[in-house]
Every structure is written in C-alpha cells, then in structure tokens.
PyMOL Python script that loads the backbone (N, CA, C, O; Angstrom):
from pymol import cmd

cmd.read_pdbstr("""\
ATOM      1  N   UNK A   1     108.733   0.083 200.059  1.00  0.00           N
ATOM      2  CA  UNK A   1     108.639  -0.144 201.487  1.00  0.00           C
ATOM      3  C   UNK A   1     109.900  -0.866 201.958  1.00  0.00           C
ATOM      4  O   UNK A   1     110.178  -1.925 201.395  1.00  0.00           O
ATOM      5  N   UNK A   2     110.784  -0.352 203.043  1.00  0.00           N
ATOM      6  CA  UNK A   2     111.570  -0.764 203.243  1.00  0.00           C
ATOM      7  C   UNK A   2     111.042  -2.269 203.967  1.00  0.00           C
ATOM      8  O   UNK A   2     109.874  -2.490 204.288  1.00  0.00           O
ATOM      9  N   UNK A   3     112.411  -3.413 204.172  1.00  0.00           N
ATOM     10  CA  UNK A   3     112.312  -4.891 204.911  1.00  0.00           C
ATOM     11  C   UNK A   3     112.514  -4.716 205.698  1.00  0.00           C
ATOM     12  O   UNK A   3     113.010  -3.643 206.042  1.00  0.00           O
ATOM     13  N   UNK A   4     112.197  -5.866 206.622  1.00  0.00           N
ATOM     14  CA  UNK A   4     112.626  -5.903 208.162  1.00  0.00           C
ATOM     15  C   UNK A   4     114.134  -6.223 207.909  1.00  0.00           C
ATOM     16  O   UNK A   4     114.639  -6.458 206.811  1.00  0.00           O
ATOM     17  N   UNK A   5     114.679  -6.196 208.959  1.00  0.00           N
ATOM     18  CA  UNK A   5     116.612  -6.660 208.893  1.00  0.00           C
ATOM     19  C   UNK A   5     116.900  -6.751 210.292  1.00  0.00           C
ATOM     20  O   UNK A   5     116.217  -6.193 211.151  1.00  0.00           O
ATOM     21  N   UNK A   6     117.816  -7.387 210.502  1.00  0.00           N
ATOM     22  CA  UNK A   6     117.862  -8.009 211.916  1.00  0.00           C
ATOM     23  C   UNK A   6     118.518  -6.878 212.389  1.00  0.00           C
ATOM     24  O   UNK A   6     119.313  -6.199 211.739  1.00  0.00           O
ATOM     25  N   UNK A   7     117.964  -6.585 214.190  1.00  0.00           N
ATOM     26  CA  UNK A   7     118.774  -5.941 214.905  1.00  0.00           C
ATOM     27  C   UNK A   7     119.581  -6.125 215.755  1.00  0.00           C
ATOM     28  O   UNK A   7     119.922  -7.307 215.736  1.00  0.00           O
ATOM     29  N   UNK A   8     120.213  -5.411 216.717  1.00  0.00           N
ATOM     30  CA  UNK A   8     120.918  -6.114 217.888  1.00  0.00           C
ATOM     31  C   UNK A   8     119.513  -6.271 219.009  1.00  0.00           C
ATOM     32  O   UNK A   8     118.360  -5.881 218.821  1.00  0.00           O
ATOM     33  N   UNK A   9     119.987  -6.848 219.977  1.00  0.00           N
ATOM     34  CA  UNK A   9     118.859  -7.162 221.090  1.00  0.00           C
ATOM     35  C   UNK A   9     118.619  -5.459 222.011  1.00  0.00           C
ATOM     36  O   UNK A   9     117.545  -5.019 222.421  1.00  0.00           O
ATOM     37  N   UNK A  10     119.752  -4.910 222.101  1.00  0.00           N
ATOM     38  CA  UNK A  10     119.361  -3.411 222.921  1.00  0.00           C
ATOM     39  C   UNK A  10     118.802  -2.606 221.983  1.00  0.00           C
ATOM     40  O   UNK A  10     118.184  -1.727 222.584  1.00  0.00           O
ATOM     41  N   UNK A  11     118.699  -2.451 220.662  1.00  0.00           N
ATOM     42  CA  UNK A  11     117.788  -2.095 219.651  1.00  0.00           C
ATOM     43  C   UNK A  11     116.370  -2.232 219.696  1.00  0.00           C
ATOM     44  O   UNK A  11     115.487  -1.375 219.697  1.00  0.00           O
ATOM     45  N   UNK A  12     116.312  -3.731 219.742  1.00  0.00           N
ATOM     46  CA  UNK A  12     114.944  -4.021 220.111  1.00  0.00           C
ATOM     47  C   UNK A  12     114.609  -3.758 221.937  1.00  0.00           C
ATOM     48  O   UNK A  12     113.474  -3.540 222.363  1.00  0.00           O
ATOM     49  N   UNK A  13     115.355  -3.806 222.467  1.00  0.00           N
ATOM     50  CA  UNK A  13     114.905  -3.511 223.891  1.00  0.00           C
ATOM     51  C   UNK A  13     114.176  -1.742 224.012  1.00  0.00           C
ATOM     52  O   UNK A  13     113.197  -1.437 224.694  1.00  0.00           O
ATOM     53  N   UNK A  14     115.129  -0.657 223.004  1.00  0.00           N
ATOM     54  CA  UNK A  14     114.501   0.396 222.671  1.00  0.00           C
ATOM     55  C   UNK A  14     113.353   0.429 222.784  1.00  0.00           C
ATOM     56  O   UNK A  14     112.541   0.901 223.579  1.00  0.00           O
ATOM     57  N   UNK A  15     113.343  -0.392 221.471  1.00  0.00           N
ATOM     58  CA  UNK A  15     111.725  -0.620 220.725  1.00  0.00           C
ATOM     59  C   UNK A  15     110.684  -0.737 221.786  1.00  0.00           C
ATOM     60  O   UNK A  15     109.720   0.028 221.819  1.00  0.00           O
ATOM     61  N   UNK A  16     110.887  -1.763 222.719  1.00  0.00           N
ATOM     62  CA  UNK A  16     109.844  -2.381 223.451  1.00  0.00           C
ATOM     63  C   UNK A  16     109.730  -1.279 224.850  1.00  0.00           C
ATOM     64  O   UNK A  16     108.778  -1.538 225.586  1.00  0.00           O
ATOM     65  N   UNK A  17     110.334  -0.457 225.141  1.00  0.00           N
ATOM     66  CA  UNK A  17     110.348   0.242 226.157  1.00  0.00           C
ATOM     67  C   UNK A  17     109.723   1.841 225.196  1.00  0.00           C
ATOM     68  O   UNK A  17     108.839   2.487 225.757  1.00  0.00           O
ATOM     69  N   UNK A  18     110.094   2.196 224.218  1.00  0.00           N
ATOM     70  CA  UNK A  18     109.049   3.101 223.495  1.00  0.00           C
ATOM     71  C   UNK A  18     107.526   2.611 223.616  1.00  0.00           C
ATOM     72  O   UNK A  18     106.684   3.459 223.909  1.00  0.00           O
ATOM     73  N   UNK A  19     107.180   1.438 223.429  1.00  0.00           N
ATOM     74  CA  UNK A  19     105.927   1.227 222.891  1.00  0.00           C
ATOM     75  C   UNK A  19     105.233   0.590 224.393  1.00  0.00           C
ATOM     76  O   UNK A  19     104.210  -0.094 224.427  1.00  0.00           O
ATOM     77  N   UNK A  20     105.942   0.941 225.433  1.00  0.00           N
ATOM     78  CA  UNK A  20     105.477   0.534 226.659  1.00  0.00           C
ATOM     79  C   UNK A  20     105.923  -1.180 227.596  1.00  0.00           C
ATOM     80  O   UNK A  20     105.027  -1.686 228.270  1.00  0.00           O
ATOM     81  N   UNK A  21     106.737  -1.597 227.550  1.00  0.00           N
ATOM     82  CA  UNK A  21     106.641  -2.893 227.728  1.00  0.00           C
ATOM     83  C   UNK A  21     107.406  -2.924 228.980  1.00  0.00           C
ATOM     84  O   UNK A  21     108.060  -1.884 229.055  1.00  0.00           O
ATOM     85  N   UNK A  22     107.542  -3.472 229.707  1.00  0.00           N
ATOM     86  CA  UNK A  22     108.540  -3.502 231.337  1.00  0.00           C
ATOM     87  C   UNK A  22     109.677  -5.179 230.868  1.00  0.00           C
ATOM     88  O   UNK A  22     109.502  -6.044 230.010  1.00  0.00           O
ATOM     89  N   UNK A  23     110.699  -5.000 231.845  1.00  0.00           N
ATOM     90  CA  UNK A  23     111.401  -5.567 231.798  1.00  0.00           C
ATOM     91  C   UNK A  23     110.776  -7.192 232.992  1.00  0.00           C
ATOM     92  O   UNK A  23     110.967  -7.398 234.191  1.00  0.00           O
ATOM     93  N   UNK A  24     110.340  -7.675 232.374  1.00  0.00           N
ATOM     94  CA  UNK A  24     110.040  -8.949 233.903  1.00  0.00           C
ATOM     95  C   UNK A  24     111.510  -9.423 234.047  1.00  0.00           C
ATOM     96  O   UNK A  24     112.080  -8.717 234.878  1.00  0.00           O
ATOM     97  N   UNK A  25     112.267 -10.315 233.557  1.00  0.00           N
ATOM     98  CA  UNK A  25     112.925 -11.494 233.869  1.00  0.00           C
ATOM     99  C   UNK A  25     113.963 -11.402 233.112  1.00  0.00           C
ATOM    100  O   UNK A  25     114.120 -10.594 232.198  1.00  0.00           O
ATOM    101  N   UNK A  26     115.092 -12.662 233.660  1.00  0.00           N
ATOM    102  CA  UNK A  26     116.352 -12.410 232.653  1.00  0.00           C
ATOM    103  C   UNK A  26     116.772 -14.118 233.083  1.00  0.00           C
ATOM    104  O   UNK A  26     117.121 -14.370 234.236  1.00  0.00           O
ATOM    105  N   UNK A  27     116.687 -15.255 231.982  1.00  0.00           N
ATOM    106  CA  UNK A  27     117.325 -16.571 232.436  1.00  0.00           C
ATOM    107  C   UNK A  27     117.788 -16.902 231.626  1.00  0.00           C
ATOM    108  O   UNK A  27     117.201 -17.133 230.569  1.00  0.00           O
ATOM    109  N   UNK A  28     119.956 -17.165 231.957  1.00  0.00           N
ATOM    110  CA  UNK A  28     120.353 -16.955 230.483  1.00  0.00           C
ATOM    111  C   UNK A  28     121.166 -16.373 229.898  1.00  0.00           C
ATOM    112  O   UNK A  28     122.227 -15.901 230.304  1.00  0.00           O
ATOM    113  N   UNK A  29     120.531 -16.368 228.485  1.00  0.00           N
ATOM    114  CA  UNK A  29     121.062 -15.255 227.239  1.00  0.00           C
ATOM    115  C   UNK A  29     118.996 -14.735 226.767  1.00  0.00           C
ATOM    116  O   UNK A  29     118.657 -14.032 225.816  1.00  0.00           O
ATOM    117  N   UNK A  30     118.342 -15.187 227.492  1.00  0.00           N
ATOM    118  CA  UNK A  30     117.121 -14.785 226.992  1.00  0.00           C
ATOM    119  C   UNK A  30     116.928 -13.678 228.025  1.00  0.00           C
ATOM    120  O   UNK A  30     117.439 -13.590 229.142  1.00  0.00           O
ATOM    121  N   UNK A  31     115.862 -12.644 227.255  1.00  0.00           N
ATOM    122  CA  UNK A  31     115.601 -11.331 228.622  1.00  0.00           C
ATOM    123  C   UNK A  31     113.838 -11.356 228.276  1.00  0.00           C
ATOM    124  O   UNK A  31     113.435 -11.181 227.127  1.00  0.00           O
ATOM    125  N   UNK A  32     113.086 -11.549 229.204  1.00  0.00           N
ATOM    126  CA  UNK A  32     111.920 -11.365 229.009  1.00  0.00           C
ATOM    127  C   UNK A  32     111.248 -10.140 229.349  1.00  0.00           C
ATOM    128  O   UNK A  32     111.595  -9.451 230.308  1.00  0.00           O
ATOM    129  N   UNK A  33     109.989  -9.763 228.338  1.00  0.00           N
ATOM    130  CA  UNK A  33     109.062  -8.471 228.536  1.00  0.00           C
ATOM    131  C   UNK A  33     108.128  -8.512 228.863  1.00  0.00           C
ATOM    132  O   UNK A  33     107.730  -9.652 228.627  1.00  0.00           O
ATOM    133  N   UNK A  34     107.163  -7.788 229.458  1.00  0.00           N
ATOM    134  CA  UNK A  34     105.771  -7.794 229.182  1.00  0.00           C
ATOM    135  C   UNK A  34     105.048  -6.126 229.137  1.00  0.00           C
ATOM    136  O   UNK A  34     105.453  -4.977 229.310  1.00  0.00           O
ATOM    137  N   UNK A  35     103.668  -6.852 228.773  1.00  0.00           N
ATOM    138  CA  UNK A  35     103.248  -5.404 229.008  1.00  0.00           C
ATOM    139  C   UNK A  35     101.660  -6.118 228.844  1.00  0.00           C
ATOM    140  O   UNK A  35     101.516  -7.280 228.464  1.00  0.00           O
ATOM    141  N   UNK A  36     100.276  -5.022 229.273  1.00  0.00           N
ATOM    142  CA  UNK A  36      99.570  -5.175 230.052  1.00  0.00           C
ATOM    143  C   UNK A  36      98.811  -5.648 229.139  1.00  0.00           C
ATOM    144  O   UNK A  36      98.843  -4.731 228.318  1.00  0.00           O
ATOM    145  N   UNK A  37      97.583  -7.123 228.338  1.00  0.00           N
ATOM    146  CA  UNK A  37      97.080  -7.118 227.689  1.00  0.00           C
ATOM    147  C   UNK A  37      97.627  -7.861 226.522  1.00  0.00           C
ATOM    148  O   UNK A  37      97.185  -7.785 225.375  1.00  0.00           O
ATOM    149  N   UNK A  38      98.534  -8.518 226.883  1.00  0.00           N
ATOM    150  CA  UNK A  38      99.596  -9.450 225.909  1.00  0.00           C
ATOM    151  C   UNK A  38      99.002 -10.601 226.638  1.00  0.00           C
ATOM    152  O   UNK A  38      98.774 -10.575 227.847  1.00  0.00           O
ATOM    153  N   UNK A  39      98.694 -11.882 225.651  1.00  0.00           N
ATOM    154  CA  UNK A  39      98.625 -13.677 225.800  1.00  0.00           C
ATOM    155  C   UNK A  39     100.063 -13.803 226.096  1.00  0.00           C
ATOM    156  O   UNK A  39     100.225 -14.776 226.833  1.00  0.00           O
ATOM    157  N   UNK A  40     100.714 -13.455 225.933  1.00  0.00           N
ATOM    158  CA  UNK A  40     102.388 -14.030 226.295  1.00  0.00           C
ATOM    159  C   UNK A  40     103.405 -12.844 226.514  1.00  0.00           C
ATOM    160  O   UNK A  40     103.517 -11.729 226.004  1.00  0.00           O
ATOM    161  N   UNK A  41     104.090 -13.526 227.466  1.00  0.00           N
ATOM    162  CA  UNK A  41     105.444 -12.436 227.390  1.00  0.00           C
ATOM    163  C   UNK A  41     106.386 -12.280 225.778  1.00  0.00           C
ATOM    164  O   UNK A  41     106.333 -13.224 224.990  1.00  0.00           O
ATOM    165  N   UNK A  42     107.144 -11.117 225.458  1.00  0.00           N
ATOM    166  CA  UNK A  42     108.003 -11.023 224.624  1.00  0.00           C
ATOM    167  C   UNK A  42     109.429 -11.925 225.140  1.00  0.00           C
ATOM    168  O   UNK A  42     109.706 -12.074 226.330  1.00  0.00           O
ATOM    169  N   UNK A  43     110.048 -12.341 224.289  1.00  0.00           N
ATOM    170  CA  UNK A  43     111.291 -13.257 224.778  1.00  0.00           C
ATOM    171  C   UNK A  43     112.232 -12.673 224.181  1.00  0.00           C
ATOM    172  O   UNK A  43     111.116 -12.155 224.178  1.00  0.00           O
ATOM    173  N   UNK A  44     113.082 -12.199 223.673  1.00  0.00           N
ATOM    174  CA  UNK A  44     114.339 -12.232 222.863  1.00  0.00           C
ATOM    175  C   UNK A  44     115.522 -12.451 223.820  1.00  0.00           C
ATOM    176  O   UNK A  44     115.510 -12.234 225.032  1.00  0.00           O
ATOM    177  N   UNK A  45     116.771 -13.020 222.920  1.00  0.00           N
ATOM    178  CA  UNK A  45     117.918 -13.385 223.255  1.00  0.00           C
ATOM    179  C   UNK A  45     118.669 -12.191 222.995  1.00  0.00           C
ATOM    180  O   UNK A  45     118.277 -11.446 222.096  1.00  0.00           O
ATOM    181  N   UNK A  46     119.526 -11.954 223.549  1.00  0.00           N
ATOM    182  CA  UNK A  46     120.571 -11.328 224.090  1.00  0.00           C
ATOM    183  C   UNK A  46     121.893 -11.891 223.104  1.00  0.00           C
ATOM    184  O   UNK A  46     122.918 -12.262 223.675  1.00  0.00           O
ATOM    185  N   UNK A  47     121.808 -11.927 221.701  1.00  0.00           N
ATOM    186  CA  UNK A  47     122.866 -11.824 220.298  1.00  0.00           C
ATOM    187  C   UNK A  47     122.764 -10.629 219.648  1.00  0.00           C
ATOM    188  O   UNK A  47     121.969  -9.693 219.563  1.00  0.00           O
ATOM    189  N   UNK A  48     123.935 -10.997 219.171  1.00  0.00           N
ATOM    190  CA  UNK A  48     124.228  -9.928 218.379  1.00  0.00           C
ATOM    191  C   UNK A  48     123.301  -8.934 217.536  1.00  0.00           C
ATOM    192  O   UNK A  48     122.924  -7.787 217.771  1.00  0.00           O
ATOM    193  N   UNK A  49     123.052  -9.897 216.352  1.00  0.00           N
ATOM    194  CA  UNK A  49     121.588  -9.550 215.950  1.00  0.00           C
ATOM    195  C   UNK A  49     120.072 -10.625 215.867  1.00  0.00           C
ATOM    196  O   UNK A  49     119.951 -11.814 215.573  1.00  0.00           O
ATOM    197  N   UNK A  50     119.307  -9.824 216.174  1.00  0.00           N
ATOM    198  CA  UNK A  50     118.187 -10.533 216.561  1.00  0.00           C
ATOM    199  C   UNK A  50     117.562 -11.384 214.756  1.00  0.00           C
ATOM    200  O   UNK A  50     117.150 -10.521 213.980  1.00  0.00           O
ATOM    201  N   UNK A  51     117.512 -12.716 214.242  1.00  0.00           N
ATOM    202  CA  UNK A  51     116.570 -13.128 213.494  1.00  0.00           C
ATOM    203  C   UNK A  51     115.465 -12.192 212.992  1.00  0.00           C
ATOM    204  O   UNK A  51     114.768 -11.527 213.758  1.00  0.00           O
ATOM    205  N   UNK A  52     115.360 -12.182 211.802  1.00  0.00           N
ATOM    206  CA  UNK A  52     114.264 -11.564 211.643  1.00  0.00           C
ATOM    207  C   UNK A  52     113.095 -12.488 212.084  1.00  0.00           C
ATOM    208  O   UNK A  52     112.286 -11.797 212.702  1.00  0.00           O
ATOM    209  N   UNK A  53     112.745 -13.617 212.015  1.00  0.00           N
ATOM    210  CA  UNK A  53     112.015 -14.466 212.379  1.00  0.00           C
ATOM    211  C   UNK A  53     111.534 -14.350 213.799  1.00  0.00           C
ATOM    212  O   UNK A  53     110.428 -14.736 214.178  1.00  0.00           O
ATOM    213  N   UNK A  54     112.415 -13.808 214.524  1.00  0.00           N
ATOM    214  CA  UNK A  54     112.013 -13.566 215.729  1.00  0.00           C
ATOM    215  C   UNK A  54     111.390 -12.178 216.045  1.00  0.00           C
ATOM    216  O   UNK A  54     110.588 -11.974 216.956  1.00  0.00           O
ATOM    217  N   UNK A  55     111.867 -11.244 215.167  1.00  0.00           N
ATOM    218  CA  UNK A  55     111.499 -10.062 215.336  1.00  0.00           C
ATOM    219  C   UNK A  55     110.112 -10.705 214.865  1.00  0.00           C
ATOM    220  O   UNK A  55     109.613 -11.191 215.880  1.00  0.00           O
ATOM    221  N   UNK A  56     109.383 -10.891 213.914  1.00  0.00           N
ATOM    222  CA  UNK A  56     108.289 -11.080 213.205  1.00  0.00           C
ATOM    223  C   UNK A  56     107.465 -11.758 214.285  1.00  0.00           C
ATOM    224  O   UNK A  56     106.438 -11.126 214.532  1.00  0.00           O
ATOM    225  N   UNK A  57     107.634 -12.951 215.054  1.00  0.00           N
ATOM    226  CA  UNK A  57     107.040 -13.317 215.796  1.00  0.00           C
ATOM    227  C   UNK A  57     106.864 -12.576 217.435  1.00  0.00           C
ATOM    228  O   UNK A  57     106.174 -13.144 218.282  1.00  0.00           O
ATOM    229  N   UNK A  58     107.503 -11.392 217.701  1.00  0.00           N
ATOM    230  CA  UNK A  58     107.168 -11.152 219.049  1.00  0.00           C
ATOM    231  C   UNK A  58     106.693  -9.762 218.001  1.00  0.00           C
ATOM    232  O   UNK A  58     107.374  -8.991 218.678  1.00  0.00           O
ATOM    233  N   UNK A  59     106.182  -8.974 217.086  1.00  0.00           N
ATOM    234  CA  UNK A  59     105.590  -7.842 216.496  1.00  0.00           C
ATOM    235  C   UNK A  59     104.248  -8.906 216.375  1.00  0.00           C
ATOM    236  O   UNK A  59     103.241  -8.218 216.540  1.00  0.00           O
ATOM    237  N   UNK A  60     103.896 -10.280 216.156  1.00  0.00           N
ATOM    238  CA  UNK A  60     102.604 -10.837 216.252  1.00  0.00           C
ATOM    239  C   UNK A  60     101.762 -10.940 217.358  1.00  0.00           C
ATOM    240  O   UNK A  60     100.541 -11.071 217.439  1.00  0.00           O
ATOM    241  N   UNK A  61     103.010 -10.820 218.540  1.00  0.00           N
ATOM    242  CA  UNK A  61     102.637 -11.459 220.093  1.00  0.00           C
ATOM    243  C   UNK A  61     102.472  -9.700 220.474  1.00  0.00           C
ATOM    244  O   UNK A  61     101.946  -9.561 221.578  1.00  0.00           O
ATOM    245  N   UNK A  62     102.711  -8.766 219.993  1.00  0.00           N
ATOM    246  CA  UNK A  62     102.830  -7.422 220.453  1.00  0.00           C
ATOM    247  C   UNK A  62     101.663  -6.963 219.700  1.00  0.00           C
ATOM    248  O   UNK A  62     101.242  -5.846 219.999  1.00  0.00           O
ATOM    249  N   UNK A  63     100.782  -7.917 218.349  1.00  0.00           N
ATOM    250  CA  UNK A  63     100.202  -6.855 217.769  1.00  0.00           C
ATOM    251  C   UNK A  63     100.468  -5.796 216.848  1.00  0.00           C
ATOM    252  O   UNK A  63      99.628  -4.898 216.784  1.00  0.00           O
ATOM    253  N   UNK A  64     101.439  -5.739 216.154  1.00  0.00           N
ATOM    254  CA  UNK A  64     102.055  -4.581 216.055  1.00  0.00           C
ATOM    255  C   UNK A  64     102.324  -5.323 214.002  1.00  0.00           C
ATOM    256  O   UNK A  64     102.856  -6.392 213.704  1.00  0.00           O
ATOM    257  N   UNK A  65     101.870  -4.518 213.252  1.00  0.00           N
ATOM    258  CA  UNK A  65     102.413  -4.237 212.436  1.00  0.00           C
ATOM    259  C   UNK A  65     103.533  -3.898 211.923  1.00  0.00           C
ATOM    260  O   UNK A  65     104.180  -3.005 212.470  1.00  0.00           O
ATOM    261  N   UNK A  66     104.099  -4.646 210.551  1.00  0.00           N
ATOM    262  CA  UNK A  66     105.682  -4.768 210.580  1.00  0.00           C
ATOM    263  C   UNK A  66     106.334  -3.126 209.946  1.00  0.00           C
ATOM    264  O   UNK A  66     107.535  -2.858 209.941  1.00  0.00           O
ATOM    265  N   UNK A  67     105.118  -2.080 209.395  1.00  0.00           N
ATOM    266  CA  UNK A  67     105.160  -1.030 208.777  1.00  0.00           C
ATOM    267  C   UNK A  67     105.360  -0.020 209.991  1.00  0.00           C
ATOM    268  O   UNK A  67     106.053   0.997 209.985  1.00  0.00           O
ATOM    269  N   UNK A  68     104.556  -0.559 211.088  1.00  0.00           N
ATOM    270  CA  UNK A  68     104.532   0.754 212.329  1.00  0.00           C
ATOM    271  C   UNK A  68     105.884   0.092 212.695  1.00  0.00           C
ATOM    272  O   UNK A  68     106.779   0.721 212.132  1.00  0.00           O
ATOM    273  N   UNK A  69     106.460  -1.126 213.556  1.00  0.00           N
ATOM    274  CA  UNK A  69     107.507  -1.147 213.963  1.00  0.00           C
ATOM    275  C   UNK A  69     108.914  -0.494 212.946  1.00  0.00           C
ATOM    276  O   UNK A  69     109.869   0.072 213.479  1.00  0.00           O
ATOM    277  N   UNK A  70     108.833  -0.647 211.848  1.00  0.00           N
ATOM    278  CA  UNK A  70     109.479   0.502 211.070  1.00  0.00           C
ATOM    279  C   UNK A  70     109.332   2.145 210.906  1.00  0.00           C
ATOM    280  O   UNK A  70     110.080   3.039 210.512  1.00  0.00           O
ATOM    281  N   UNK A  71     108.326   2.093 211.283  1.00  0.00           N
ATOM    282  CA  UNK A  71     108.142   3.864 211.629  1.00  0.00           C
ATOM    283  C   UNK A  71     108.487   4.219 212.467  1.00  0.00           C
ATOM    284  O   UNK A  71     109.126   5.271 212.450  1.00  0.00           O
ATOM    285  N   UNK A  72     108.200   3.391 213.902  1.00  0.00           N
ATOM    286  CA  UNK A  72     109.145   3.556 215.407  1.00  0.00           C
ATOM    287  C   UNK A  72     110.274   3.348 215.527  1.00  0.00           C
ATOM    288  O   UNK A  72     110.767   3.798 216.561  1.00  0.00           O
ATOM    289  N   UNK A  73     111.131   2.655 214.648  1.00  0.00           N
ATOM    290  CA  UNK A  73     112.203   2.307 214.540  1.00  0.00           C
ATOM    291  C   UNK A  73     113.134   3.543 213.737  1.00  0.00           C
ATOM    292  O   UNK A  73     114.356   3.498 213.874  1.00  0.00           O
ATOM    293  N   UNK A  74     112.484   4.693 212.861  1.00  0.00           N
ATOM    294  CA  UNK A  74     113.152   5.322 212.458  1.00  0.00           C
ATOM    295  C   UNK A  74     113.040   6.635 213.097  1.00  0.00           C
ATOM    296  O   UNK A  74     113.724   7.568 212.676  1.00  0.00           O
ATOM    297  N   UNK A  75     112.185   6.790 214.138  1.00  0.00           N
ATOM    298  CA  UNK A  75     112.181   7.964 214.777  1.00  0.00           C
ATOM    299  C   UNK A  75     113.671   7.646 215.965  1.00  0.00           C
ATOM    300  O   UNK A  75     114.022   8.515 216.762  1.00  0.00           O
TER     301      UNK A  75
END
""", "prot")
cmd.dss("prot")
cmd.show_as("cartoon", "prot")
cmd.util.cbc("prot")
cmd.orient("prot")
C-alpha cells in the first residue's frame, strides 16, 4: 500500500473540489473549505508542500479514509 507524501496546496485544492467541497474564505497564506455536513471547515496553507500531518488531519475532518484519498488522488 502506497504512503501518504506531502503535496502542494493546489493538489490538494483538486482533491477537495473532486470530492465536493466549495471554496469559503482566504486570510493570509491559509485558504479555507467547506462542504455540507462537516463539524469544521477544511484549512490548509498555501506552501509548497502540504505536511502530511495536515493532510491526515483535514482526511479526519472530511471523513475520508487515507486509502480512498489515494485512489482519488491517482485518478
């Protein structure tokens, strides 16, 4: 099974606009998401590459399994 590995932030912005999420807000270097049925907005920063730590924690806040975000990630 492949690992998670850090991405850039428009990588993950992909991600989150495949799997449905809208753009709310931008204050910053942070860009915020949401989508309908989430306890919290998604946050990521706007670097180079994103932490895996962070990826891991907004795939918890999304619900999302770290095996499916790798399956969406390779289509």
């Amino acid at each position: 099974m492949p690992k998670l590995k850090p991405v850039s932030w428009k990588e993950f912005e992909k991600f989150l606009k495949f799997i449905g999420c809208v753009f709310l807000r931008e204050k910053g270097d942070h860009r915020v998401w949401g989508r309908t049925g989430l306890k919290r907005p998604v946050v990521i920063p706007k670097v180079k590459s994103i932490p895996i730590f962070v990826i891991r924690n907004n795939l918890r806040i999304l619900n999302i399994q770290v095996s499916e975000y790798l399956e969406i990630l390779d289509k």
